[in-house]
C-alpha positions in Angstrom: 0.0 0.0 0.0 3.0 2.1 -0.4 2.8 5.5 -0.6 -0.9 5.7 0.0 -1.0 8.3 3.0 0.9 10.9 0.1 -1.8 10.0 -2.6 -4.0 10.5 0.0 -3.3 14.3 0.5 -2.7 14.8 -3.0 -6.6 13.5 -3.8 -7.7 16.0 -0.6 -5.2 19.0 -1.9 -7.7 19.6 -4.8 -10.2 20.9 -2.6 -10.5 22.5 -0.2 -12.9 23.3 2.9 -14.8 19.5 6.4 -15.2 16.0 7.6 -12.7 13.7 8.1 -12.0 9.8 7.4 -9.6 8.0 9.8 -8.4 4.7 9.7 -5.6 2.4 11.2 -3.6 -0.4 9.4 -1.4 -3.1 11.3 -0.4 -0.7 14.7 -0.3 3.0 12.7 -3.4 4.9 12.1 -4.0 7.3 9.4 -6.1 10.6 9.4 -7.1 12.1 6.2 -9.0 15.3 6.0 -11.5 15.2 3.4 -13.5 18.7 2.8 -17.5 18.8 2.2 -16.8 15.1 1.2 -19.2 13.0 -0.4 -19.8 9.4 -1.8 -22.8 9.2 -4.8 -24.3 6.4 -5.1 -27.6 6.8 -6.1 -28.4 5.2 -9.4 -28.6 1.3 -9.1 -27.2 1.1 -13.2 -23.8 2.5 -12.4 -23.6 0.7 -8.5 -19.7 0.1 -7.8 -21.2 -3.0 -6.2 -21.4 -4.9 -9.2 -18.8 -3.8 -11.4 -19.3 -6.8 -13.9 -23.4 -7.1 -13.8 -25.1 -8.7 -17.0 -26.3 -5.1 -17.6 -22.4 -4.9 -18.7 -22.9 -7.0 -21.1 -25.8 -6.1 -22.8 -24.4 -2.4 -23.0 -22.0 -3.5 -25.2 -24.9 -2.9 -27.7 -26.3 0.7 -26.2 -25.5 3.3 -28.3 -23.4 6.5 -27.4 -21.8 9.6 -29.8 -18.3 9.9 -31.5 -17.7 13.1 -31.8 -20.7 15.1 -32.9 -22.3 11.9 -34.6 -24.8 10.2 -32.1 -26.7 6.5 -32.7 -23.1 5.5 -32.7 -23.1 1.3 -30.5 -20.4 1.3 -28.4 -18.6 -1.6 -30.2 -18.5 1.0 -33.4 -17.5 3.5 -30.9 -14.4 1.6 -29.7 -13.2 0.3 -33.4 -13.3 3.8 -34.4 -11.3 5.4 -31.7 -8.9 2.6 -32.4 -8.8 3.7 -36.0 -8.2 7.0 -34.9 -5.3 6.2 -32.5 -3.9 3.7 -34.7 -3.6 6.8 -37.3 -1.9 9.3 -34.5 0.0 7.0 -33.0 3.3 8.4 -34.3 2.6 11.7 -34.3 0.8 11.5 -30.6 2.8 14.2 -28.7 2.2 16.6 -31.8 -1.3 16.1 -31.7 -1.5 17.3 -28.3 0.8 20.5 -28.7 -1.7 21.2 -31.5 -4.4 21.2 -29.3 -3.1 22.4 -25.9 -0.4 25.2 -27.6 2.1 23.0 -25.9 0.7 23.2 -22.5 0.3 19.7 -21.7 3.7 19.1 -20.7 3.2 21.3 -18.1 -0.2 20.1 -17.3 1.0 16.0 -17.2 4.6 16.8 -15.2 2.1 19.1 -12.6 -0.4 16.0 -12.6 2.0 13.5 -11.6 3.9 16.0 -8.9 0.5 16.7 -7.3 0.3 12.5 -7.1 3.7 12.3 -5.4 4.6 8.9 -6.8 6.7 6.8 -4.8 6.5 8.8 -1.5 7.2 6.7 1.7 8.3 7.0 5.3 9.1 3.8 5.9 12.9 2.5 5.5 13.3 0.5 3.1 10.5 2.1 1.3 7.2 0.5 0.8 6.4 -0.6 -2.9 3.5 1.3 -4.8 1.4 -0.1 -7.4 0.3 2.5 -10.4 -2.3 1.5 -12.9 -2.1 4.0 -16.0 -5.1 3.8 -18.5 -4.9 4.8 -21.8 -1.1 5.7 -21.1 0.1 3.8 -24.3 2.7 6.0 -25.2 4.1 6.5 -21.9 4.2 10.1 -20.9 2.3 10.0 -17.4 4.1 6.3 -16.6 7.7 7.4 -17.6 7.2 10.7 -15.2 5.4 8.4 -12.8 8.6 6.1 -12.5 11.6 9.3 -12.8 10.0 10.6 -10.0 9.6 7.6 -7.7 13.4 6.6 -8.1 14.8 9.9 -8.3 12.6 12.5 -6.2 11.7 10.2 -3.7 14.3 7.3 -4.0 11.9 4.5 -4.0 12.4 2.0 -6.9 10.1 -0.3 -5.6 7.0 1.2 -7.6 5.6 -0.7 -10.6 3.3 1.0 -13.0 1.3 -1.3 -15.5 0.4 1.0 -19.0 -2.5 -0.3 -20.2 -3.9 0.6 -23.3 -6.4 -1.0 -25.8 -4.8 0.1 -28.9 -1.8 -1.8 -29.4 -0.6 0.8 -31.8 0.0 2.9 -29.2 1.8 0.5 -26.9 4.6 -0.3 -29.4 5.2 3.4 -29.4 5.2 3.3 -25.5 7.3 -0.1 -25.5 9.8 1.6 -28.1 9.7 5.2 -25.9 10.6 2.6 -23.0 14.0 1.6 -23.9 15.9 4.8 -23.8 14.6 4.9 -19.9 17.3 3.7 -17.3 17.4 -0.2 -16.8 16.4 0.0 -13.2 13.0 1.8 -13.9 12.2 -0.2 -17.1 12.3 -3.5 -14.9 9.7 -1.5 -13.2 7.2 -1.1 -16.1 5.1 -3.3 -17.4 2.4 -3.3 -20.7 -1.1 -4.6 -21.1 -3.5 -4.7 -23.5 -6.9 -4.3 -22.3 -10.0 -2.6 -22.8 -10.6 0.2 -19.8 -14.1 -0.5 -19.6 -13.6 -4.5 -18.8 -10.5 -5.3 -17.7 -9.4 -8.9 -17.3 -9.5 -9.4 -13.5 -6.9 -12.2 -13.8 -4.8 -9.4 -15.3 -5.9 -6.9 -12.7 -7.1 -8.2 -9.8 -9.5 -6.3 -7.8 -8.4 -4.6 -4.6 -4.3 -4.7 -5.9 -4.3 -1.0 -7.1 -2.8 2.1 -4.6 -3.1 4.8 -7.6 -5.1 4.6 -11.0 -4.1 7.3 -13.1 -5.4 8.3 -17.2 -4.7 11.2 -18.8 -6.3 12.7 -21.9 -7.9 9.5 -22.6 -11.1 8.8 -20.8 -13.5 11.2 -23.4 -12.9 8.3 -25.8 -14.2 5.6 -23.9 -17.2 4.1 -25.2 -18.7 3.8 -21.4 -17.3 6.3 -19.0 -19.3 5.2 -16.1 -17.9 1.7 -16.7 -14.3 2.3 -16.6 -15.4 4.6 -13.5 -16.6 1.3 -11.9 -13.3 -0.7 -13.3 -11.1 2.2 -11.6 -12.9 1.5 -8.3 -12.8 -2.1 -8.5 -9.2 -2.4 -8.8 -7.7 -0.1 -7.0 -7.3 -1.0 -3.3 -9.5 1.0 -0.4 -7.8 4.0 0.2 -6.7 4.6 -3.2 -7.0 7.1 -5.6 -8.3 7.5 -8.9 -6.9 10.5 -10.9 -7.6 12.1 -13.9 -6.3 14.5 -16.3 -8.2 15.3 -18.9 -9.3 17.9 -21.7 -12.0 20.3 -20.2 -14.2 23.3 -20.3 -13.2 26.6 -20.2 -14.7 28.8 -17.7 -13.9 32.7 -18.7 -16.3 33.1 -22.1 -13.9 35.0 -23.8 -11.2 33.0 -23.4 -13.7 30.1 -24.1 -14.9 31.8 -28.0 -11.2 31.9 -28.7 -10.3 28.8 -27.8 -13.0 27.3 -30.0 -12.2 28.9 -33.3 -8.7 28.1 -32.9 -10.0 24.2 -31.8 -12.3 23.9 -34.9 -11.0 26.4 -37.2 -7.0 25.4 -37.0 -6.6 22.2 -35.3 -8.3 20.2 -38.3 -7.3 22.0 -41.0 -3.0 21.9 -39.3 -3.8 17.6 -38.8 -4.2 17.6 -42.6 -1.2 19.7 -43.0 0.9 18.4 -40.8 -0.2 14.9 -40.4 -2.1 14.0 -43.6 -5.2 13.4 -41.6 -7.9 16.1 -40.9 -10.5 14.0 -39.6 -8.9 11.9 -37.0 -8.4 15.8 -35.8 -11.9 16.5 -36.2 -13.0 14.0 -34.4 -10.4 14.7 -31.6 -11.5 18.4 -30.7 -15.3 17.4 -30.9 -14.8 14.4 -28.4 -13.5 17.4 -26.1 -16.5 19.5 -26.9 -18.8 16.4 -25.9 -16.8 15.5 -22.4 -18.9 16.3 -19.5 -18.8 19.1 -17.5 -16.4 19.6 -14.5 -19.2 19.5 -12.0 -20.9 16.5 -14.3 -17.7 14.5 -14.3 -17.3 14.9 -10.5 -20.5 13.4 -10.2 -20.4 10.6 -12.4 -17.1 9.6 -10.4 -19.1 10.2 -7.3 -21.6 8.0 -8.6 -19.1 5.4 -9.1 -18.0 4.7 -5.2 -15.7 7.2 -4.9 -15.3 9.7 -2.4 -14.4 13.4 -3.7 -13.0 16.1 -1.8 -14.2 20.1 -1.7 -14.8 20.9 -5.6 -13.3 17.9 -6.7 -11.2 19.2 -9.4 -8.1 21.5 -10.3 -8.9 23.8 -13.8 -5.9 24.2 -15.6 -5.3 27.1 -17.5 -8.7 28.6 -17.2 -10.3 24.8 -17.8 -8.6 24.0 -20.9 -8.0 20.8 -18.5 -9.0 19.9 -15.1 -7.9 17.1 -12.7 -9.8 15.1 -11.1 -9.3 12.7 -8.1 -11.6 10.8 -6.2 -10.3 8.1 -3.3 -11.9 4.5 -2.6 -13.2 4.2 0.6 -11.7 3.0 3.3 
């Protein structure tokens, strides 16, 4: 459960004003200040308590949007995403400086120093387990790792990248080699859809932090990865997201649109060779909840959520999210 009391704080830092959770493991006890806290649970179709119901099943065939195109099943959903990824795979990290101006460097090394990988009192330090979803390429797991080992000097965390699109995994896998040896024995891939994962793969209850970043708008069912995040992870964890989000000052908001629509596309083409993948990429963000929805659906999920429940970044172009497991 290493590192869990820092997570902890992290997942409360985001808000911030009053009740508290304690709890005691082995002969410590823990105290963890959670502010206006609340755990959602009120709609039996998304309960956390049966995170693999025959409901799951059947959604397979409900039907959702991608992008602005609704009546889409989420089977269609998922094989065109893949498409999509499968066409930016190589040209991943350019896509998002395209459609952050850059920014989400900043954004992903500030999500993962909120998180405090790695973080331990104990001597010799205890060992973390990190779950990152839709982290084929490797930018939140390779920060995850650098600062475990070298900010905190605990090498005994292991982060699993899992990612359905295997596209992206080989770019992650071939990313990986150029890291130190010592942190690439602590990395592992798997392939695996976010919304159903394999619990022979994952087992539930064997997660301390479950992290995805710019990834979960694609998802054809939100609420079910929300429930696959809760499963795994262990009680006290935390699930945290980084995400593409909505901007909150309307002037800023009218600008940032015309440059999403009007240049994004239109510089995938010319850059890339591939305006719609582009398209589709800035309307997905445009069709992503609202902060306040998105806290709620995690609510709704099992989670417990602390004071707002998110961090806007720059303005909302992004917002973190984090919401713990109960203990």
């Amino acid at each position: 459960m290493a590192a869990r009391p820092s997570v902890l704080r992290a997942a409360v830092r985001v808000g911030r004003p009053s009740c508290s959770y304690s709890s005691s493991s082995g002969s410590s006890s823990r105290h963890v200040r959670l502010f206006t806290t609340t755990i959602r649970n009120q709609r039996p179709e998304i309960s956390s308590a049966t995170p693999h119901s025959p409901g799951d099943h059947a959604s397979r065939h409900n039907t959702t949007h991608f992008g602005f195109q609704d009546g889409i099943s989420e089977s269609e959903k998922t094989e065109r995403v893949a498409n999509v990824f499968r066409s930016v795979a190589e040209s991943y990290d350019r896509m998002n400086d395209l459609m952050s101006f850059g920014w989400h460097r900043i954004w992903k090394d500030h999500f993962v120093s909120s998180l405090n990988p790695g973080l331990s009192s104990s001597i010799p330090p205890k060992p973390q387990r990190i779950l990152d979803v839709a982290g084929g390429t490797g930018d939140i797991a390779f920060r995850m790792l650098h600062h475990a080992h070298n900010v905190n000097a605990n090498p005994s965390v292991h982060v699993t990248i899992s990612d359905i699109n295997s596209s992206m995994l080989a770019v992650g896998k071939q990313r990986s080699a150029s890291l130190p040896a010592s942190q690439q024995a602590s990395l592992s891939f798997l392939e695996a859809d976010a919304t159903s994962i394999p619990p022979t793969l994952i087992p539930s209850n064997s997660i301390d932090l479950y992290t995805v970043a710019f990834g979960i708008r694609n998802f054809a069912n939100i609420p079910a990865a929300l429930r696959e995040a809760h499963r795994v992870l262990k009680p006290g964890g935390v699930f945290a997201c980084l995400e593409f989000s909505k901007v909150t000052n309307p002037a800023f908001d009218a600008v940032y649109k015309r440059w999403s629509f009007g240049a994004i596309p239109l510089i995938g083409q010319l850059v890339a060779g591939d305006r719609d993948s582009y398209q589709y990429l800035v309307e997905s963000i445009e069709r992503f909840p609202t902060q306040h929805e998105f806290r709620h659906m995690i609510e709704d999920a099992g989670f417990a959520v602390g004071g707002q429940g998110w961090e806007d970044l720059t303005g909302g172009v992004a917002a973190i999210h984090k919401g713990m497991k109960p203990l």
